[in-house]
C-alpha positions as CSV (number, residue, x, y, z in Angstrom):
1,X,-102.6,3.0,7.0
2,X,-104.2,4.0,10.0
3,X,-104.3,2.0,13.2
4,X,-106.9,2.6,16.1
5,X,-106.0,2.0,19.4
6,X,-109.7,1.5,21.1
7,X,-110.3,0.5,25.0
8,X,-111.7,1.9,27.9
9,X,-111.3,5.1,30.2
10,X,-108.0,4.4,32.0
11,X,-107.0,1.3,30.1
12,X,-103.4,2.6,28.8
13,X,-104.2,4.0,25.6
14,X,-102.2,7.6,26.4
15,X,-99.7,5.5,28.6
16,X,-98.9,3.2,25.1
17,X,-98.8,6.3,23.0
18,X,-96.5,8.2,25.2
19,X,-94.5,5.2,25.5
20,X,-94.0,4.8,21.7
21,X,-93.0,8.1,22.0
22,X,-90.5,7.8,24.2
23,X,-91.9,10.7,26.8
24,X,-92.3,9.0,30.2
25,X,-89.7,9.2,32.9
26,X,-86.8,6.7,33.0
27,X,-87.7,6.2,36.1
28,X,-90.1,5.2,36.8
29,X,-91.5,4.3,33.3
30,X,-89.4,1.7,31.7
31,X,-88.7,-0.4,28.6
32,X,-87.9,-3.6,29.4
33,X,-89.0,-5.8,26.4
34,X,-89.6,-5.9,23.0
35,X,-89.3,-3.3,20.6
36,X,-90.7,-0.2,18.5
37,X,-89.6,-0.2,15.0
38,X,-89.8,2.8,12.3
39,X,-88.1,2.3,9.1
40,X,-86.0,-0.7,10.5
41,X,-84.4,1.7,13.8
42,X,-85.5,0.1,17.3
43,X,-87.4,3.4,18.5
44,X,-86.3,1.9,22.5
45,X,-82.8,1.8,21.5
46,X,-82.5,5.7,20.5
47,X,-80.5,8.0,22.5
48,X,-82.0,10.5,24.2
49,X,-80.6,12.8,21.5
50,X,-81.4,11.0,19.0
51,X,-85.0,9.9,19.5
52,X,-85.1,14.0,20.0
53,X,-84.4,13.8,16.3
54,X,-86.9,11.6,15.0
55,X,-89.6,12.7,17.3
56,X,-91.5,15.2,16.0
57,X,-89.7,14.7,12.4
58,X,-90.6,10.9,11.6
59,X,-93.3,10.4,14.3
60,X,-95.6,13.0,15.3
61,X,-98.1,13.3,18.5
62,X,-100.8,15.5,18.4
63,X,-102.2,15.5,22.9
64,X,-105.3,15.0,24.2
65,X,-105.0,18.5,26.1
66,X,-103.9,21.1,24.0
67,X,-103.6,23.8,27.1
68,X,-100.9,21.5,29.3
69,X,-98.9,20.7,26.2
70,X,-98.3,24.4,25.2
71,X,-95.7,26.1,26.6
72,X,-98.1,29.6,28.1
73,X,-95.5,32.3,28.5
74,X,-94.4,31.6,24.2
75,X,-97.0,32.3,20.9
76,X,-98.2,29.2,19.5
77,X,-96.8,30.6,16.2
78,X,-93.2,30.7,18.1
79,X,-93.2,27.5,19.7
80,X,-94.4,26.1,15.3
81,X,-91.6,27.6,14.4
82,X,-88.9,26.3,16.9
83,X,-90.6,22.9,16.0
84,X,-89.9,23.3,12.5
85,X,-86.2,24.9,12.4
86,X,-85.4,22.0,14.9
87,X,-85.6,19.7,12.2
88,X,-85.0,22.1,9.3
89,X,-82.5,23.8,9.7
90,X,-82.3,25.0,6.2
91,X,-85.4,27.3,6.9
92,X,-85.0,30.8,8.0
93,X,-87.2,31.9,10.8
94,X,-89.4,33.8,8.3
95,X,-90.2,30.9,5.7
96,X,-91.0,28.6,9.5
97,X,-93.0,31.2,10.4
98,X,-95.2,30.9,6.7
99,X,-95.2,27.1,6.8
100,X,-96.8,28.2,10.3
101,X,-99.5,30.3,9.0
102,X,-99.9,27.7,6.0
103,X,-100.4,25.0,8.4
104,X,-102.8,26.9,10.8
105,X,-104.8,28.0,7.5
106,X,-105.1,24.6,7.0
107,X,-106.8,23.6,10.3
108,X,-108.9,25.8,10.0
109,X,-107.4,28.6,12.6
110,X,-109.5,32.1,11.8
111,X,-106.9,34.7,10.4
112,X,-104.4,32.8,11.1
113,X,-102.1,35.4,10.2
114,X,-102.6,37.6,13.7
115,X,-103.4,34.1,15.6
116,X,-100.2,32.8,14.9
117,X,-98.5,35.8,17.5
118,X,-101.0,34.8,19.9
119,X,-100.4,33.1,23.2
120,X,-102.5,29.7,23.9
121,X,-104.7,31.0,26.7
122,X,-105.6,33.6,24.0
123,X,-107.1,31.1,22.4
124,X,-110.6,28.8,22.5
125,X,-110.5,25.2,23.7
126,X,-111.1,24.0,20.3
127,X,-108.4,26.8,18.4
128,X,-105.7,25.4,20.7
129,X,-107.1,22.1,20.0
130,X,-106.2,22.6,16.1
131,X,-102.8,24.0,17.2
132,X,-101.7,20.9,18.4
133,X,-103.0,19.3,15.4
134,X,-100.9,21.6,13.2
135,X,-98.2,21.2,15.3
136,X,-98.4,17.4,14.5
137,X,-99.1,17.7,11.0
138,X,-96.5,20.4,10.2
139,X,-93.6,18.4,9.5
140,X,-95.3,15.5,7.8
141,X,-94.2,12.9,9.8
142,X,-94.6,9.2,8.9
143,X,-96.5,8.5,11.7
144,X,-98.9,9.9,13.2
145,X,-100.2,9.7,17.1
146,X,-103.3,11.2,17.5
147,X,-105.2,10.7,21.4
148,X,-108.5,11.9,20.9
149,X,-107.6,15.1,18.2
150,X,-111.4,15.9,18.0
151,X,-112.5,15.8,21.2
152,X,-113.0,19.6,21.8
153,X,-114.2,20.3,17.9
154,X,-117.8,20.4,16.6
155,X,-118.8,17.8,14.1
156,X,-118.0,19.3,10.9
157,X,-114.7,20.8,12.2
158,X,-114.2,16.7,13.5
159,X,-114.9,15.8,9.7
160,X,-112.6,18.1,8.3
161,X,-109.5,17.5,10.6
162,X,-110.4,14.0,10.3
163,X,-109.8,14.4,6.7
164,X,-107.4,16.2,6.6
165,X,-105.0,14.0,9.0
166,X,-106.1,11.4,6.9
C-alpha cells in the first residue's frame, strides 16, 4: 500500500514523518495523544532502546537531504554496514558489506564496488541521494518513509527508484 502525505511548503509533512519516527527531541517535541501502531506495538510507547530496534528494521526513512543525514568523516559503505549488522547480527562485516554493494547496484550507484569506500562529499547530489535510498531499502523494512526521495534525480533515474521502492 502506499500512502502520500501531500500539502504545502512548511505545512508539517517532515515534522509528521520524523515524528512517526520517533526522531525529534523530547523536549521540546512531544507525544501527547494518540498513537502510532506497527504490527499491533504502540510506536509512542517504545523505549528509547527499543524503538532503536525497530527503527531502521521494521520502519525505514529515506531524508530529504542526503548530505546532513550522512555522517561526513565515515564511507557511505561503512555507515550501510553498521546499519545492517545493527539489526543482523548474524552477518559478518564482509557478507554487510555485499548486501551493501548489492543494494547500491540496485539504485543505480556507478561501480558501486569502489563507491561503496567512498566518503559522501565524494559523491554527486543525486549519488548521495540514492545512498539514502539504499540505506532505506536495505533492510526491507515494512514501512517505508520516503520525504521527497527524487527530488535531486533526473526523470528516468525518478522512474526507476520510484519503481523500485515500489
Amino acid at each position: 500500500e502506499t500512502v502520500a502525505l501531500v500539502g504545502e511548503s512548511g505545512c508539517g509533512k517532515t515534522m509528521t514523518a520524523l515524528s512517526v519516527m520517533r526522531l525529534l527531541p523530547d523536549p521540546p517535541a512531544k507525544i501527547t495523544s494518540g498513537s502510532i501502531s506497527l504490527d499491533g506495538q504502540n510506536l509512542s510507547e517504545l523505549s528509547t532502546k527499543r524503538m532503536r530496534e525497530v527503527r531502521g528494521d521494521q520502519i525505514s526513512m529515506i531524508f530529504q537531504e542526503p548530505l546532513t543525514s550522512f555522517d561526513p568523516v565515515f564511507t557511505v559503505g561503512a555507515q550501510l554496514i553498521e546499519a545492517i549488522r545493527q539489526h543482523r547480527s548474524d552477518l559478518s562485516k564482509s557478507e554487510a558489506r555485499d548486501m551493501s554493494v548489492e543494494i547500491l547496484r540496485e539504485v543505480q550507484i556507478p561501480e558501486a564496488e569502489k563507491r561503496v569506500d567512498a566518503y559522501p562529499h565524494e559523491l554527486s547530489g543525486g549519488m548521495r541521494q540514492r545512498v539514502m535510498i539504499a540505506m532505506g531499502l536495505v533492510l526491507n523494512p515494512k514501512v517505508l518513509i520516503a520525504d521527497e526521495p527524487t527530488t535531486a534525480l533526473d526523470v528516468t533515474t525518478q522512474s526507476q527508484i520510484l519503481d523500485l521502492i515500489a
